[in-house]
C-alpha positions, 0 to 999 in steps of 0.5 A: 500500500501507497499512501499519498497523503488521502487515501491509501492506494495498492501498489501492485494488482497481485494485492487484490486477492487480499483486498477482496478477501478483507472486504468480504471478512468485513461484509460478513462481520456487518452481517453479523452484527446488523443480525444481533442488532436486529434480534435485540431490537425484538428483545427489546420491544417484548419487554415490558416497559420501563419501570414495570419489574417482575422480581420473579421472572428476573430472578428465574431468568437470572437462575436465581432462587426464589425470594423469600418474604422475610418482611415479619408481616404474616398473611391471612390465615 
């Protein structure tokens, strides 16, 4: 590679398999990363809105263990 100042330019055309191979690997990243986007895009809008929690379903989805109400306030009998 050349580089004049603006842009970088090839210095010889043996390098075009090389160049072609990087932009198809970048292409495919793009992919990649434009899928996850859109796959947390849809996670997204399924959760409830802000501010709305449900400890339970957090804490199962955390695979933590059900909490446990230790206030002292007993419940009807």
């Amino acid at each position: 590679m050349v580089d004049e100042g603006r842009i970088l330019e090839p210095a010889c055309s043996s390098m075009l398999p090389d160049l072609h191979r990087e932009r198809a690997r970048i292409d495919e990243a793009a992919t990649a990363l434009l899928a996850a986007r859109d796959r947390l895009d849809a996670l997204i809008a399924l959760t409830t809105e802000p501010g709305v929690t449900d400890e339970e379903a957090c804490a199962a989805v955390a695979g933590e263990p059900k909490r446990q109400d230790h206030s002292g306030i007993s419940g009807p009998r």
